[in-house]
C-alpha positions as CSV (number, residue, x, y, z in Angstrom):
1,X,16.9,180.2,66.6
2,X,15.3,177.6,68.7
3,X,14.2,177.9,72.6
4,X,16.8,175.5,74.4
5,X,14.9,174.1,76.9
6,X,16.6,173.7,80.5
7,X,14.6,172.1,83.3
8,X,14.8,173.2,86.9
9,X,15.8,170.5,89.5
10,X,11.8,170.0,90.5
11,X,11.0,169.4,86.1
12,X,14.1,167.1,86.4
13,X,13.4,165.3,89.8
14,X,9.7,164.6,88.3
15,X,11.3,163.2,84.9
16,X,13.6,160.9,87.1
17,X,10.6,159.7,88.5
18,X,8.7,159.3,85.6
19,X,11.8,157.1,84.1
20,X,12.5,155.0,87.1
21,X,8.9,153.8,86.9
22,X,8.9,153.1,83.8
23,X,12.0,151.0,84.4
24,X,10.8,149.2,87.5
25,X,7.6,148.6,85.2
26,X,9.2,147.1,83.0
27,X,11.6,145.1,85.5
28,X,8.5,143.7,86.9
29,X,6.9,142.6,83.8
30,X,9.7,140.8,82.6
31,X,10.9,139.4,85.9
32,X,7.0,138.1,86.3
33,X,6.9,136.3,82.7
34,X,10.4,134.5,83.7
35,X,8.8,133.0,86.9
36,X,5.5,132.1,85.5
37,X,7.7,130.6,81.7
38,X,6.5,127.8,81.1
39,X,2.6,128.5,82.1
40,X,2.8,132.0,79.8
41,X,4.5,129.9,77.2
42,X,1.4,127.2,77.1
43,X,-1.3,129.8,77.4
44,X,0.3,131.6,74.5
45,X,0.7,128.9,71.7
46,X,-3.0,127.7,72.7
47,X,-4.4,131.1,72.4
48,X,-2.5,131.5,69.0
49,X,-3.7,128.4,67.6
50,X,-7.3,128.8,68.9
51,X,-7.3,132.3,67.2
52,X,-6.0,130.1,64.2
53,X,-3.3,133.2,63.4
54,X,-0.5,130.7,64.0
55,X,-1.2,127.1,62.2
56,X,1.3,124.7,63.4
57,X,2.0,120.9,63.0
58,X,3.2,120.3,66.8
59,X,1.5,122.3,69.2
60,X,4.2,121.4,71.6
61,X,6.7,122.5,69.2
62,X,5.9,125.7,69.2
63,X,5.1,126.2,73.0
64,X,8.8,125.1,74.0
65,X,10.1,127.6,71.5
66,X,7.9,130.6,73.3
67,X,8.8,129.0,76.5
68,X,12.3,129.2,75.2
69,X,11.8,133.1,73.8
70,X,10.6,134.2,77.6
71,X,13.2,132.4,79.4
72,X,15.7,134.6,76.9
73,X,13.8,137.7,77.6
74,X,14.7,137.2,81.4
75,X,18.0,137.0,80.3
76,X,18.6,139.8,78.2
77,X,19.9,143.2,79.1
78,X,18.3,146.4,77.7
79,X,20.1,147.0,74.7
80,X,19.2,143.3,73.4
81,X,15.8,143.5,74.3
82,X,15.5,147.3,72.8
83,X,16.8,145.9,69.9
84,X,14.7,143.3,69.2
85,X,11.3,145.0,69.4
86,X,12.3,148.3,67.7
87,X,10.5,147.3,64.4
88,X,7.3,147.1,66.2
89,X,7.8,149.8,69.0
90,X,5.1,152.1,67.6
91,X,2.7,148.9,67.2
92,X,0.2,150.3,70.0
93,X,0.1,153.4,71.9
94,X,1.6,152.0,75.5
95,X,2.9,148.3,74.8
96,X,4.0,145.5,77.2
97,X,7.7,144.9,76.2
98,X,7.2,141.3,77.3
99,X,4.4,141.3,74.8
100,X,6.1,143.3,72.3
101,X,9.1,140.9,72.6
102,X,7.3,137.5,72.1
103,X,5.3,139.1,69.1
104,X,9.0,140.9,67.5
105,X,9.9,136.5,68.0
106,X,6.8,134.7,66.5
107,X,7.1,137.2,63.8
108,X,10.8,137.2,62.9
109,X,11.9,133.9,64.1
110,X,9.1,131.5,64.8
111,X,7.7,131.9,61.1
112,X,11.0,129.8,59.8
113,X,10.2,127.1,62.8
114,X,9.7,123.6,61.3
115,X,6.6,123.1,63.6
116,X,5.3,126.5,62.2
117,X,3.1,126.0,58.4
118,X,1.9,129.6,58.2
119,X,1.2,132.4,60.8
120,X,-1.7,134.6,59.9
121,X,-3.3,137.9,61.2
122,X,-1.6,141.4,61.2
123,X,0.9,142.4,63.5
124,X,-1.5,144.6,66.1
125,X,-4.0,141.2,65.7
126,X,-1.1,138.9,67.2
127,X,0.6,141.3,69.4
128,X,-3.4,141.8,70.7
129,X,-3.8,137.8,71.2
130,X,-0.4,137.6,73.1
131,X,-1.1,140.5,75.2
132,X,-4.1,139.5,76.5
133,X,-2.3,136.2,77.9
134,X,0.7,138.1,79.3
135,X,-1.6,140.7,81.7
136,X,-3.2,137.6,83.0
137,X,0.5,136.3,84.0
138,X,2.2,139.6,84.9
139,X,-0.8,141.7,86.2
């Protein structure tokens, strides 16, 4: 039979810790990618498109629909935004759920985008490219 593990109050005081940090992390991040949209949204579809794993006919296009994709984010409650980037949850070791959520979009949605011919790269390579803009924006 298995050893039921039962924290005391100091194990359980440090795991609500632990949690609410995570939470106001994550708060932050997505509270910091709402204010900065439309900036995040540009740097994003240029970096994509410089990387060349997104080729596009309208690189407008394809910024408004990112732009579009954050200002949702901010919107979202926990269980949407959960559910969206489950697939890809185990992409990286510690991800950025704004970054996670923007990737879970360009790869599920944005491919069937009008603007959008082909998107290239792996999932890690464009979750990496999009990353990389979002620290700069949210720290």
């Amino acid at each position: 039979m298995g050893k039921v593990f039962r924290p005391s109050n100091r194990e359980a005081s440090i795991l609500s810790r632990i949690e609410s940090s995570k939470e106001m992390a994550r708060r932050k991040a997505i509270s910091a990618a709402w204010d900065s949209a439309e900036p995040l949204a540009n740097a994003i579809a240029m970096k994509l498109v410089e990387s060349e794993l997104v080729e596009t006919t309208n690189k407008n296009a394809l910024e408004e629909q990112i732009s579009q994709c954050i200002q949702t984010l901010g919107r979202a409650d926990d269980f949407e935004v959960d559910y969206q980037v489950a697939p890809y949850r185990n992409l990286v070791p510690n991800p950025n759920v704004v970054s996670l959520y923007v990737t879970a979009f360009v790869l599920e949605k944005l491919i069937d985008h009008k603007a959008v011919v082909d998107i290239f790269g792996s999932d890690e390579d464009i979750y990496l490219c999009i990353n990389q803009q979002v620290t700069k924006f949210t720290g």
